[in-house]
Chimera marker file (.cmm) of the C-alpha trace (Angstrom):
<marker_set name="trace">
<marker id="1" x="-10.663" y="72.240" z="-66.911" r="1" g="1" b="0" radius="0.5"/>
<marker id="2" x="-7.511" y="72.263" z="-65.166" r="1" g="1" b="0" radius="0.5"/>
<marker id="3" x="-4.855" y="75.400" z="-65.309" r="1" g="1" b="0" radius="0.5"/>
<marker id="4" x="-2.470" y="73.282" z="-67.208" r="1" g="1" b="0" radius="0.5"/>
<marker id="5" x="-5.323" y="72.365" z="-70.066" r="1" g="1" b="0" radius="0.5"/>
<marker id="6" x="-6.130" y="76.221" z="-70.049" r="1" g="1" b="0" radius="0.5"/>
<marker id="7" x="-2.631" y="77.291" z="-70.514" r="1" g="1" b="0" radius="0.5"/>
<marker id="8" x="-2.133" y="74.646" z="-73.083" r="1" g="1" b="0" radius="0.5"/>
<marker id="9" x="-5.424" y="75.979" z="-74.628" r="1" g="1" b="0" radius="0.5"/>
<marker id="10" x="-4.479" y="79.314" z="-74.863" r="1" g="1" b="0" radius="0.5"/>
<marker id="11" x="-1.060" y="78.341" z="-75.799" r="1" g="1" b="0" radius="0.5"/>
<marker id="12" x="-2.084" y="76.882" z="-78.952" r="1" g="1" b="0" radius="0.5"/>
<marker id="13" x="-5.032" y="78.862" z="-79.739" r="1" g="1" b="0" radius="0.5"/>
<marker id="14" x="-2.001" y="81.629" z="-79.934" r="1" g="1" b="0" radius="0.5"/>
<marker id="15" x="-0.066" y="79.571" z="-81.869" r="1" g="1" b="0" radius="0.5"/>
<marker id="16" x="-2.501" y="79.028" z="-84.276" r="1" g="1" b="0" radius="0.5"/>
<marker id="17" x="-3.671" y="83.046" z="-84.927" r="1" g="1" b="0" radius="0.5"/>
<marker id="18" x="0.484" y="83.856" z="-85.151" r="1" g="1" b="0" radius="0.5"/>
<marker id="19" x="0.597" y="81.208" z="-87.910" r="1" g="1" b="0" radius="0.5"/>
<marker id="20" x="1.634" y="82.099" z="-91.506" r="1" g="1" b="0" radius="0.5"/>
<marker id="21" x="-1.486" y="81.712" z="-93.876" r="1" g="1" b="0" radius="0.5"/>
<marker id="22" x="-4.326" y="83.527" z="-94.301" r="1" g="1" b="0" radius="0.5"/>
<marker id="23" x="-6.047" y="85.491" z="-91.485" r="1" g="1" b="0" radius="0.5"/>
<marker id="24" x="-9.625" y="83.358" z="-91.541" r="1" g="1" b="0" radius="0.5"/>
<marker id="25" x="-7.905" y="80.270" z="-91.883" r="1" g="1" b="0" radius="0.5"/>
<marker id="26" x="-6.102" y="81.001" z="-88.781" r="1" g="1" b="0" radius="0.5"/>
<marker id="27" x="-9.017" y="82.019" z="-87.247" r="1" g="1" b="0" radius="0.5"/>
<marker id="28" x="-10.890" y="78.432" z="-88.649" r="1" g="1" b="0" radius="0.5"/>
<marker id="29" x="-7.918" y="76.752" z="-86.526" r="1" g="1" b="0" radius="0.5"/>
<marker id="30" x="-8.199" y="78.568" z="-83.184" r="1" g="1" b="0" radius="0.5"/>
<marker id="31" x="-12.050" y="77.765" z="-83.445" r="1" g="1" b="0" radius="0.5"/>
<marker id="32" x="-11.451" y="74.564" z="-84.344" r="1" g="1" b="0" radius="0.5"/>
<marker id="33" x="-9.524" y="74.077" z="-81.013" r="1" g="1" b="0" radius="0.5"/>
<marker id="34" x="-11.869" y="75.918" z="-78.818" r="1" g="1" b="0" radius="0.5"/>
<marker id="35" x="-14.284" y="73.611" z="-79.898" r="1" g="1" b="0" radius="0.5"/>
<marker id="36" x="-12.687" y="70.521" z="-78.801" r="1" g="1" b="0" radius="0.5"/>
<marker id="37" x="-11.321" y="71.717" z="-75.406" r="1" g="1" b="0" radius="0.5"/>
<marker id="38" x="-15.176" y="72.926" z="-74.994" r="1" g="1" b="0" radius="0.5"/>
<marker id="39" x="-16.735" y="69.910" z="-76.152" r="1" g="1" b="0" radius="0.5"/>
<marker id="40" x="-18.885" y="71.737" z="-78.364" r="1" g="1" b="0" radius="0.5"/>
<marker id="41" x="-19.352" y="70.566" z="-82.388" r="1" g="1" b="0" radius="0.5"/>
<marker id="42" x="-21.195" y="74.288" z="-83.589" r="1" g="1" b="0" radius="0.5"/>
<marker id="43" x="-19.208" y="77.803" z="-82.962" r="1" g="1" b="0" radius="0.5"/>
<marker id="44" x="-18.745" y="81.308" z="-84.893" r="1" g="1" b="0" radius="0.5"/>
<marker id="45" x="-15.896" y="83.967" z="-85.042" r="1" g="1" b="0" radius="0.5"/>
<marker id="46" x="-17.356" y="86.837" z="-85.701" r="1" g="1" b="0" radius="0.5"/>
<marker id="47" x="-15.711" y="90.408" z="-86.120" r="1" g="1" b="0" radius="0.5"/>
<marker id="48" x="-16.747" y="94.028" z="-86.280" r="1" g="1" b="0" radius="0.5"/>
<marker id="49" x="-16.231" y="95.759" z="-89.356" r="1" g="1" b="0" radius="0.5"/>
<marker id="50" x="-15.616" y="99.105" z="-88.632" r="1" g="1" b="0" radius="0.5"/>
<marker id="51" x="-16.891" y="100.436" z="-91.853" r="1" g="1" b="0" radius="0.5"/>
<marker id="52" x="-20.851" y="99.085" z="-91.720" r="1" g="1" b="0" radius="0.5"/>
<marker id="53" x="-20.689" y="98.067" z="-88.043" r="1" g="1" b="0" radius="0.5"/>
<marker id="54" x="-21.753" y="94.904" z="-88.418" r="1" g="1" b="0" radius="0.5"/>
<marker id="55" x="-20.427" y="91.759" z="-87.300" r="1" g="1" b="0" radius="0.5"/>
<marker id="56" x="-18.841" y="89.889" z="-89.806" r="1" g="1" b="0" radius="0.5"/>
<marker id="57" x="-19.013" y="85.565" z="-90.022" r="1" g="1" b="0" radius="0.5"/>
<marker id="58" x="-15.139" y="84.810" z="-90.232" r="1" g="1" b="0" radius="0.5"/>
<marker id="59" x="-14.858" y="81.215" z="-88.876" r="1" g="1" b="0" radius="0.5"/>
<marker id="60" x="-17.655" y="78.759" z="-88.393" r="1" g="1" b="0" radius="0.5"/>
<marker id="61" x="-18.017" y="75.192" z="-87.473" r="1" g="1" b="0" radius="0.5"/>
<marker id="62" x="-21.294" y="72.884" z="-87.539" r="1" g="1" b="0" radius="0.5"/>
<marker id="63" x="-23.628" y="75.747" z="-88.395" r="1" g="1" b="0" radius="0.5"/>
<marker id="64" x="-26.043" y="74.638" z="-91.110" r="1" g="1" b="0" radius="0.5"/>
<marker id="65" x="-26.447" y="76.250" z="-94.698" r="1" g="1" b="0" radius="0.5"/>
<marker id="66" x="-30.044" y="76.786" z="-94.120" r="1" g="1" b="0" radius="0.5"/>
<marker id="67" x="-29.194" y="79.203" z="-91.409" r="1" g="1" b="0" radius="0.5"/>
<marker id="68" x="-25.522" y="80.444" z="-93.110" r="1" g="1" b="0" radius="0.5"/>
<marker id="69" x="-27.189" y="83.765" z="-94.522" r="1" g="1" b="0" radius="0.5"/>
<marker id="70" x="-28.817" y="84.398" z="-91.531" r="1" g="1" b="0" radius="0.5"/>
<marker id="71" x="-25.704" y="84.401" z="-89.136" r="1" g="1" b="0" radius="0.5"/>
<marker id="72" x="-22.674" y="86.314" z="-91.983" r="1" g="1" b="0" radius="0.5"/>
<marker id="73" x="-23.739" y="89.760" z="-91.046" r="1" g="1" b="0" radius="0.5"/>
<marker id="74" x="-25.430" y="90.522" z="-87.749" r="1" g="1" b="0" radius="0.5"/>
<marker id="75" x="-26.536" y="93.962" z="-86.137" r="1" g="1" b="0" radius="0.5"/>
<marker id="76" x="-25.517" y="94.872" z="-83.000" r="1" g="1" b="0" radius="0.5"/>
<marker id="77" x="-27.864" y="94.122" z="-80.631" r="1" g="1" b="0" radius="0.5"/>
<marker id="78" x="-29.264" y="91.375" z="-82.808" r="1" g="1" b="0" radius="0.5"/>
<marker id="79" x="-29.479" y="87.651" z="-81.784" r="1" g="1" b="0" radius="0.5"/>
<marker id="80" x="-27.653" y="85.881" z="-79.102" r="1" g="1" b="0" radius="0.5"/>
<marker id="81" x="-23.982" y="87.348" z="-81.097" r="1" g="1" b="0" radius="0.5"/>
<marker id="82" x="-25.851" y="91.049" z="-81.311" r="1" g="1" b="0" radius="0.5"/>
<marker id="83" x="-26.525" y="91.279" z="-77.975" r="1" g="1" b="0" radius="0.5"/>
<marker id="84" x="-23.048" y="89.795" z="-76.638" r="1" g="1" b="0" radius="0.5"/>
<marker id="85" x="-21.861" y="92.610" z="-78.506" r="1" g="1" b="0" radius="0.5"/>
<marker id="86" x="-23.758" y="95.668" z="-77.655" r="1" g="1" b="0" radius="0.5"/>
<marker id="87" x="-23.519" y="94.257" z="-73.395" r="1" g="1" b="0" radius="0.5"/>
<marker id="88" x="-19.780" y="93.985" z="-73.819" r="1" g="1" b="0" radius="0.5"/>
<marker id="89" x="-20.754" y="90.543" z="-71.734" r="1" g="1" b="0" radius="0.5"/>
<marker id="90" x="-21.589" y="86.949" z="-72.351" r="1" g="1" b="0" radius="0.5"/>
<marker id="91" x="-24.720" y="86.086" z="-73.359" r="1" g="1" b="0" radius="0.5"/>
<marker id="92" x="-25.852" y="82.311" z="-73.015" r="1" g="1" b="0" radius="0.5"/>
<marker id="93" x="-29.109" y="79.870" z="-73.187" r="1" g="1" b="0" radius="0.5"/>
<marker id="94" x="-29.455" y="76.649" z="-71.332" r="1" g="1" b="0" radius="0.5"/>
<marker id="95" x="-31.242" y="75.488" z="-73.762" r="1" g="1" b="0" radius="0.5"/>
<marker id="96" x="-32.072" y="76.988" z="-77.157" r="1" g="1" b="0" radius="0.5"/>
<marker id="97" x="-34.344" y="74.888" z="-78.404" r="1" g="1" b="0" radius="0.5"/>
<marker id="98" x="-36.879" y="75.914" z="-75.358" r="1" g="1" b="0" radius="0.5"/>
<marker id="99" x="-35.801" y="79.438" z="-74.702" r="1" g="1" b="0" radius="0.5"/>
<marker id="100" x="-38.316" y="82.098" z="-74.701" r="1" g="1" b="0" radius="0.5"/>
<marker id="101" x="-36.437" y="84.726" z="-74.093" r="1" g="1" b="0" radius="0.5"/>
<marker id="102" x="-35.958" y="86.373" z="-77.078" r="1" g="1" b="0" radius="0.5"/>
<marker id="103" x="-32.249" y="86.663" z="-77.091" r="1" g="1" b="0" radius="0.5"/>
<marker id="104" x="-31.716" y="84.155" z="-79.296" r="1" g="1" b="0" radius="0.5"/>
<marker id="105" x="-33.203" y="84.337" z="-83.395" r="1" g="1" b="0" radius="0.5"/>
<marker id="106" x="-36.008" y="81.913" z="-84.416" r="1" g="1" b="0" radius="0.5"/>
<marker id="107" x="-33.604" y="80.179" z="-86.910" r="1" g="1" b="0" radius="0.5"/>
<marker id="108" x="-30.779" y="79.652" z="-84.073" r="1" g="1" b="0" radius="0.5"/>
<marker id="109" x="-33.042" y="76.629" z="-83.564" r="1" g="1" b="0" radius="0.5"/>
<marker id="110" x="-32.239" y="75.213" z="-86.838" r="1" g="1" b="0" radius="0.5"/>
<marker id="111" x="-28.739" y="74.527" z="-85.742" r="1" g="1" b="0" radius="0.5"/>
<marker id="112" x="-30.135" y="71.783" z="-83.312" r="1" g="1" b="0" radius="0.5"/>
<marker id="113" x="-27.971" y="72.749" z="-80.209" r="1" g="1" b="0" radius="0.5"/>
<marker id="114" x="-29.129" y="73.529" z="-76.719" r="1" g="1" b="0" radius="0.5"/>
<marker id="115" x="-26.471" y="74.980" z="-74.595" r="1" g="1" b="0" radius="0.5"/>
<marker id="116" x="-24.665" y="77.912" z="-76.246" r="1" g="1" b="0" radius="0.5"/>
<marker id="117" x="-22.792" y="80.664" z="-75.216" r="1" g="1" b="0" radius="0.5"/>
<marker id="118" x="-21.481" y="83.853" z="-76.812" r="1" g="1" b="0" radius="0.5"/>
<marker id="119" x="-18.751" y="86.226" z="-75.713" r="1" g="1" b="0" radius="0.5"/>
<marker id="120" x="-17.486" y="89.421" z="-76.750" r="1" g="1" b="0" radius="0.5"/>
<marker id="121" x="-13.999" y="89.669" z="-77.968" r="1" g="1" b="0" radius="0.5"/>
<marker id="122" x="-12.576" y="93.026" z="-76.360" r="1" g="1" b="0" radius="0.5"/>
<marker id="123" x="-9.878" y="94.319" z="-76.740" r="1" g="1" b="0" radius="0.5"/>
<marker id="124" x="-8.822" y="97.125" z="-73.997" r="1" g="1" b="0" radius="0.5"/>
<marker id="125" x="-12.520" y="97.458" z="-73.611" r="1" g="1" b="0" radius="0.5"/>
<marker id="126" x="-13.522" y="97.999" z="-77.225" r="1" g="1" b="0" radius="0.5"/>
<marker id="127" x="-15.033" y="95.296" z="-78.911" r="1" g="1" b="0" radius="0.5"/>
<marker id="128" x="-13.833" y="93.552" z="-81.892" r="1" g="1" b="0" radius="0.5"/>
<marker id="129" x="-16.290" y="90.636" z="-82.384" r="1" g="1" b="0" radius="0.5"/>
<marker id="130" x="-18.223" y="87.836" z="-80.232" r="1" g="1" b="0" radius="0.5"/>
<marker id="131" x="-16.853" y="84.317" z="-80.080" r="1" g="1" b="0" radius="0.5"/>
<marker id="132" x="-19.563" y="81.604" z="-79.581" r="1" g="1" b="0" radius="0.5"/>
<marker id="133" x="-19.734" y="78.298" z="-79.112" r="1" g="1" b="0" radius="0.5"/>
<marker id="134" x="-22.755" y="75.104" z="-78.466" r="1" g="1" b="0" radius="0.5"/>
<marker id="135" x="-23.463" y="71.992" z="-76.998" r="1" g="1" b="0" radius="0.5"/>
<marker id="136" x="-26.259" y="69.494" z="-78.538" r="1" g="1" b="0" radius="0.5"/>
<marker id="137" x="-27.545" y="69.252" z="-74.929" r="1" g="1" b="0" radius="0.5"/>
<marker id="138" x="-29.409" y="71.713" z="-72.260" r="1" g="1" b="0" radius="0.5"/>
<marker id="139" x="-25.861" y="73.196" z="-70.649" r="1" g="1" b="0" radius="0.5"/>
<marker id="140" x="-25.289" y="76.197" z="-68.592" r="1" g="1" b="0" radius="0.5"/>
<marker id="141" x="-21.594" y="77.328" z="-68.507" r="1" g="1" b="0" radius="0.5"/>
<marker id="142" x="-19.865" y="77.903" z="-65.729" r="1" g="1" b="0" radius="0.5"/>
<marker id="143" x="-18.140" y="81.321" z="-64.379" r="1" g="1" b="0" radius="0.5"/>
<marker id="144" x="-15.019" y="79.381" z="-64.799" r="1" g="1" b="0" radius="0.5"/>
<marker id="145" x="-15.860" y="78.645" z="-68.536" r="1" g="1" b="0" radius="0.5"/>
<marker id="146" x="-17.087" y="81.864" z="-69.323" r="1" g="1" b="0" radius="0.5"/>
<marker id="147" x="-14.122" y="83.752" z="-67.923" r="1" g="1" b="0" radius="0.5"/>
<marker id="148" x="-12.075" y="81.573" z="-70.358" r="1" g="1" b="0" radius="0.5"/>
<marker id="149" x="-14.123" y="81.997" z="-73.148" r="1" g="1" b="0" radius="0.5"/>
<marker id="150" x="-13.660" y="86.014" z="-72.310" r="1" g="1" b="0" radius="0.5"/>
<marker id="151" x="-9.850" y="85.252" z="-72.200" r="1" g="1" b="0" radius="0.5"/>
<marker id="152" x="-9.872" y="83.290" z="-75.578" r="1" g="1" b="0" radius="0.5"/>
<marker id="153" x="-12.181" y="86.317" z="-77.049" r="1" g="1" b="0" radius="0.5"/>
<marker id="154" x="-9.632" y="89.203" z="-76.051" r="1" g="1" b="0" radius="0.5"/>
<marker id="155" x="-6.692" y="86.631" z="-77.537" r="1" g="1" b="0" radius="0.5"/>
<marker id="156" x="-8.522" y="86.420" z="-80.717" r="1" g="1" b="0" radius="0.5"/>
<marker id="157" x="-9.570" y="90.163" z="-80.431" r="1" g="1" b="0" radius="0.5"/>
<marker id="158" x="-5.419" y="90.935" z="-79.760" r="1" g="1" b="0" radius="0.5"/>
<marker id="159" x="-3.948" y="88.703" z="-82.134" r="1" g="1" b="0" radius="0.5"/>
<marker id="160" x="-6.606" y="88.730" z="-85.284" r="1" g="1" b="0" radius="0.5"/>
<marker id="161" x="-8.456" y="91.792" z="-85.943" r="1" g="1" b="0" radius="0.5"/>
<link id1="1" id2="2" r="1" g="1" b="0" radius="0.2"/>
<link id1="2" id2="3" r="1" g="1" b="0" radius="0.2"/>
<link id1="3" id2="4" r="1" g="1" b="0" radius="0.2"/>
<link id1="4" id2="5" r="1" g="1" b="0" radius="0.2"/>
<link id1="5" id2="6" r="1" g="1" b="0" radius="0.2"/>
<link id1="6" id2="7" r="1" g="1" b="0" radius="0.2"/>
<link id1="7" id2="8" r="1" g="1" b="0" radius="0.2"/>
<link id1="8" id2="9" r="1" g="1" b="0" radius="0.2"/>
<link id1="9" id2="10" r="1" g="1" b="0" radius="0.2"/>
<link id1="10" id2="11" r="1" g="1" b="0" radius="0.2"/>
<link id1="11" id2="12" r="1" g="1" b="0" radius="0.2"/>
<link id1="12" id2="13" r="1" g="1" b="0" radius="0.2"/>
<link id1="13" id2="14" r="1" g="1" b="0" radius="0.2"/>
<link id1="14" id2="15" r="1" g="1" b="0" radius="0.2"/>
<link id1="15" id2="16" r="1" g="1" b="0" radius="0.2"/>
<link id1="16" id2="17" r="1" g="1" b="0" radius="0.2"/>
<link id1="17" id2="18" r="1" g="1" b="0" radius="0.2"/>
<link id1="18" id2="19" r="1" g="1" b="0" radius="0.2"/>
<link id1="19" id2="20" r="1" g="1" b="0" radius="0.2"/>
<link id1="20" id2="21" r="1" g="1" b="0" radius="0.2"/>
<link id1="21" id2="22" r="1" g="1" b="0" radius="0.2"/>
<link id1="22" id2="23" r="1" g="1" b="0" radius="0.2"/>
<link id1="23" id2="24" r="1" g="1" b="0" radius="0.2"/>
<link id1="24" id2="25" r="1" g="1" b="0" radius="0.2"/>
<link id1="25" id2="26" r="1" g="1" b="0" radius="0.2"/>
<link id1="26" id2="27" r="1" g="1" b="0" radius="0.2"/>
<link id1="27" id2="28" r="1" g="1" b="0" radius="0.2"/>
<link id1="28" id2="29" r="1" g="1" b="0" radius="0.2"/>
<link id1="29" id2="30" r="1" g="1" b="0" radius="0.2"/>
<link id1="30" id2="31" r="1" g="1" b="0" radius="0.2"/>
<link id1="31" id2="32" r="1" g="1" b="0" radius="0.2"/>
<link id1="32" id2="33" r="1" g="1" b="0" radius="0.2"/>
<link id1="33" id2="34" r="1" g="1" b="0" radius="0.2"/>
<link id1="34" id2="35" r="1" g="1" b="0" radius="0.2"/>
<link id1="35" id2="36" r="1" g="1" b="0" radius="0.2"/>
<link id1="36" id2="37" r="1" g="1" b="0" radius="0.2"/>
<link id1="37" id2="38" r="1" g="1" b="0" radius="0.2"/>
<link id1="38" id2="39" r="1" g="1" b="0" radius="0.2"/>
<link id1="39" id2="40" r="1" g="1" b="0" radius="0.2"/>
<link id1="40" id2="41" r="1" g="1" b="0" radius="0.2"/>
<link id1="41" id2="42" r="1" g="1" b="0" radius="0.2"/>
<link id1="42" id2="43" r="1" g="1" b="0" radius="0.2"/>
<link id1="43" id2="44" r="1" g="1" b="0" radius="0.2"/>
<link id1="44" id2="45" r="1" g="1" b="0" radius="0.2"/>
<link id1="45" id2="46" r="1" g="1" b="0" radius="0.2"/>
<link id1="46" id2="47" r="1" g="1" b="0" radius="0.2"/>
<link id1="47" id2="48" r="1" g="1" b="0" radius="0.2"/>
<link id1="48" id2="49" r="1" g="1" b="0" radius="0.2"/>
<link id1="49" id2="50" r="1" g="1" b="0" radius="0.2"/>
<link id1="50" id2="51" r="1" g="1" b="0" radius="0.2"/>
<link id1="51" id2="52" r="1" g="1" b="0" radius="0.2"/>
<link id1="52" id2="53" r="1" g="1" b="0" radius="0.2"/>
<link id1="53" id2="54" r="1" g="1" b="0" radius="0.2"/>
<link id1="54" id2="55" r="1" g="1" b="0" radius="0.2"/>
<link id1="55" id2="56" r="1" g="1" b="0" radius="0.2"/>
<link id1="56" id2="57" r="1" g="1" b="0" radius="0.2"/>
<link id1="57" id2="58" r="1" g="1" b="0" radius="0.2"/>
<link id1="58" id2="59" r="1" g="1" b="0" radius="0.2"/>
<link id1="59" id2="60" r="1" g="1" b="0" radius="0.2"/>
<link id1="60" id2="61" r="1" g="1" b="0" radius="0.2"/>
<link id1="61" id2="62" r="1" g="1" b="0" radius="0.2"/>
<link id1="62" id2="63" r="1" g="1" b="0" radius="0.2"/>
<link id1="63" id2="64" r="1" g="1" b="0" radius="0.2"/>
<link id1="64" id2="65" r="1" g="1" b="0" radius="0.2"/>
<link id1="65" id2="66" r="1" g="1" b="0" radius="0.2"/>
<link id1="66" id2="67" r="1" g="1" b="0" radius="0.2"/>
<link id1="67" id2="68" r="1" g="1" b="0" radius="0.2"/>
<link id1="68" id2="69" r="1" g="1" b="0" radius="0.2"/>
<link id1="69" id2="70" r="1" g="1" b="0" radius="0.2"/>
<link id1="70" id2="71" r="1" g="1" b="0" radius="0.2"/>
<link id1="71" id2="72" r="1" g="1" b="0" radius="0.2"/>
<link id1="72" id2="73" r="1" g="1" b="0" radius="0.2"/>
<link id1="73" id2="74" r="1" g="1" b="0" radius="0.2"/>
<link id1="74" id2="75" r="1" g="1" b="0" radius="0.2"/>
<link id1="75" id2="76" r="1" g="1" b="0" radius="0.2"/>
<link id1="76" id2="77" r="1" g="1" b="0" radius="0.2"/>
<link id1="77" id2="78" r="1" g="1" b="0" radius="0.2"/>
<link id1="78" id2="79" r="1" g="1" b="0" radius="0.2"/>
<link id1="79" id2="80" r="1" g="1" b="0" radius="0.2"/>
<link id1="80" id2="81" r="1" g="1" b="0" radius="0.2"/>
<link id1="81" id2="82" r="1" g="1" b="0" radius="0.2"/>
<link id1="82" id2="83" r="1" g="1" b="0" radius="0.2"/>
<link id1="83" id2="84" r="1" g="1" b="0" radius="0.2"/>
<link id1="84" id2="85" r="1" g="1" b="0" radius="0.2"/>
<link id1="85" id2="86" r="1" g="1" b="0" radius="0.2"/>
<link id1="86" id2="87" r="1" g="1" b="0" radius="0.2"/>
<link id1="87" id2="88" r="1" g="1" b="0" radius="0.2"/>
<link id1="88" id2="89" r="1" g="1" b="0" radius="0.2"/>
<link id1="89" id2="90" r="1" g="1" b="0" radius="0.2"/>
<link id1="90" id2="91" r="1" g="1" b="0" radius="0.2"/>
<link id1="91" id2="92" r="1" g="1" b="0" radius="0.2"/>
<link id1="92" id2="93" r="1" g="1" b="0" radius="0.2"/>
<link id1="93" id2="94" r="1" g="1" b="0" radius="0.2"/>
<link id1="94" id2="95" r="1" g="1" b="0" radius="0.2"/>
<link id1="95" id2="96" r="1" g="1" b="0" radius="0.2"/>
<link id1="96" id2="97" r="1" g="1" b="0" radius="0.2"/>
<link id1="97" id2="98" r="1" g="1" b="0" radius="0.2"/>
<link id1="98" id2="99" r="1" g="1" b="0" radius="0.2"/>
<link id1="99" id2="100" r="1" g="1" b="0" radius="0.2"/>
<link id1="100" id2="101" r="1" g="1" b="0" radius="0.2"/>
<link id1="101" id2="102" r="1" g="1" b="0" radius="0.2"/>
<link id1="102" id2="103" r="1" g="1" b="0" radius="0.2"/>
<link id1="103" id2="104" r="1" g="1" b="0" radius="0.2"/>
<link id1="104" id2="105" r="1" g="1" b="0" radius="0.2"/>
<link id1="105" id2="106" r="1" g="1" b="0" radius="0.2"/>
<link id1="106" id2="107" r="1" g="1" b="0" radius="0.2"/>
<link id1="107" id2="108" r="1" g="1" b="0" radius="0.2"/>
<link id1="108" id2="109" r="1" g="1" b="0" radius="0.2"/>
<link id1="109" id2="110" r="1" g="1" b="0" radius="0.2"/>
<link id1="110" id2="111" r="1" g="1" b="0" radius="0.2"/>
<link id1="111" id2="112" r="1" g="1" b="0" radius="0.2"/>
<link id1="112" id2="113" r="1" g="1" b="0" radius="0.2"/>
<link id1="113" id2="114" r="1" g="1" b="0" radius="0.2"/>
<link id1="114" id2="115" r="1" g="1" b="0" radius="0.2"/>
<link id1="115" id2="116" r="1" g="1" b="0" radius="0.2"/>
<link id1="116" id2="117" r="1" g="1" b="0" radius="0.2"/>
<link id1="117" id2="118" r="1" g="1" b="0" radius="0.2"/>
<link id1="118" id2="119" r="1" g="1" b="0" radius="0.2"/>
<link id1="119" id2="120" r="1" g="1" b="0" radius="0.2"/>
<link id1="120" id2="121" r="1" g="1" b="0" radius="0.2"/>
<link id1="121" id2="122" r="1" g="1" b="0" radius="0.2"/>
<link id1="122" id2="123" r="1" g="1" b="0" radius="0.2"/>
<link id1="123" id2="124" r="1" g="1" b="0" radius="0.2"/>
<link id1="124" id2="125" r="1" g="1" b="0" radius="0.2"/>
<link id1="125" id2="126" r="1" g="1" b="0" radius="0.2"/>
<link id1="126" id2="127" r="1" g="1" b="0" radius="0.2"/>
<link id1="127" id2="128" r="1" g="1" b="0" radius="0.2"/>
<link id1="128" id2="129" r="1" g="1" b="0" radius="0.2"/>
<link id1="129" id2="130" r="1" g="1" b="0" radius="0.2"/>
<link id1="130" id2="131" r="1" g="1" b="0" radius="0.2"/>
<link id1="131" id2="132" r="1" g="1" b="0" radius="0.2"/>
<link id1="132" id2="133" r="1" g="1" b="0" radius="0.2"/>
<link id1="133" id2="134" r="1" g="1" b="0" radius="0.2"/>
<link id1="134" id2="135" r="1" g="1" b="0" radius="0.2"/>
<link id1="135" id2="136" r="1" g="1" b="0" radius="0.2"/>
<link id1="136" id2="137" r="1" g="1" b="0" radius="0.2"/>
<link id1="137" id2="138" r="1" g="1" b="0" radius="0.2"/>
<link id1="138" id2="139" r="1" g="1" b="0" radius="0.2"/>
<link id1="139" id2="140" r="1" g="1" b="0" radius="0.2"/>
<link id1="140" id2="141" r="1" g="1" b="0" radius="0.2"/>
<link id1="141" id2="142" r="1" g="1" b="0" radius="0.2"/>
<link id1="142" id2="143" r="1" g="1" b="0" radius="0.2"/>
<link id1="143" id2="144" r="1" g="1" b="0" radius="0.2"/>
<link id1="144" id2="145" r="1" g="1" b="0" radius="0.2"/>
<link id1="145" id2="146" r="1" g="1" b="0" radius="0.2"/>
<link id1="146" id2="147" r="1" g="1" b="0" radius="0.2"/>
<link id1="147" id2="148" r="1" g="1" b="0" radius="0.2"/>
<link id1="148" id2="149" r="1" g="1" b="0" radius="0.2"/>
<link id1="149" id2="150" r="1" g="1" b="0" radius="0.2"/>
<link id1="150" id2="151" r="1" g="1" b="0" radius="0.2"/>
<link id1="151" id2="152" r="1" g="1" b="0" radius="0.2"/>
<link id1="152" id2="153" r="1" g="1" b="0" radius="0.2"/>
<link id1="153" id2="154" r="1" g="1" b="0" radius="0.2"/>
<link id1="154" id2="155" r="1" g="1" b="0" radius="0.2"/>
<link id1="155" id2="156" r="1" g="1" b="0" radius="0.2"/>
<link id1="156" id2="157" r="1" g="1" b="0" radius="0.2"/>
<link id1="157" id2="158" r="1" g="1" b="0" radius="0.2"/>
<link id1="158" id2="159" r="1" g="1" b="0" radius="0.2"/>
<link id1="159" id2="160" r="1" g="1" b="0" radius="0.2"/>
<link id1="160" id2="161" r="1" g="1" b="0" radius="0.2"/>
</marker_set>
């Protein structure tokens, strides 16, 4: 991607969270634009609530309804979102239909994507929720990509929670 589609991204993902309306349908547009500069049809906002210390399902695209009371409250240090959280780092899987790893839940499979990638939204260090996005094919994202994804997360983090 190059600096002038990152600007622009972050430009209107900003845009979007400073919007009038209500705070998760902001949130459902900056996803929705993350998504399409990333390529990716599935993603999640999800944000700590400071009172059960959980994270909480505030945006979502693509994730199935099978799978949608599985993903609206996750531990820390649960699942691919979990563990993004509790690191304070990305967390990703090339391909999560083969992974063995155990990072990612058994019914993360059911959303049929391969590549995926989650990111903790920080803000000055402290974390306010994970950010995750996924590709239908095996994909590894790059340092460049992640480092964006980190920058979109501490936007987000800033400007919504």
């Amino acid at each position: 991607m190059t600096t002038i589609a990152k600007q622009t991204l972050l430009l209107d993902v900003r845009k979007s969270l400073e919007s009038s309306g209500a705070p998760d349908a902001k949130l459902e547009a900056a996803l929705v634009k993350i998504l399409a500069a990333f390529d990716c049809p599935v993603g999640t906002i999800h944000t700590l609530d400071p009172k059960s210390g959980l994270l909480a399902l505030r945006a979502r695209r693509g994730i199935p309804d099978i799978i949608l009371d599985k993903v609206k409250l996750i531990p820390i240090g649960k699942g691919m979102a979990g563990i993004a959280a509790e690191r304070k780092q990305p967390v990703q899987v090339c391909n999560l239909q083969t992974d063995s790893s155990g990072v990612a839940k058994p019914g993360a499979k059911e959303t049929k994507m391969e590549g995926t990638i989650t990111a903790p939204m920080l803000k000055h260090g402290e974390l306010r929720g994970t950010l995750g996005v996924a590709k239908p094919i095996p994909y590894e994202f790059n340092e460049e990509e992640t480092a964006l994804l980190m920058e979109l997360g501490a936007l987000i983090a800033d400007l919504a929670t």
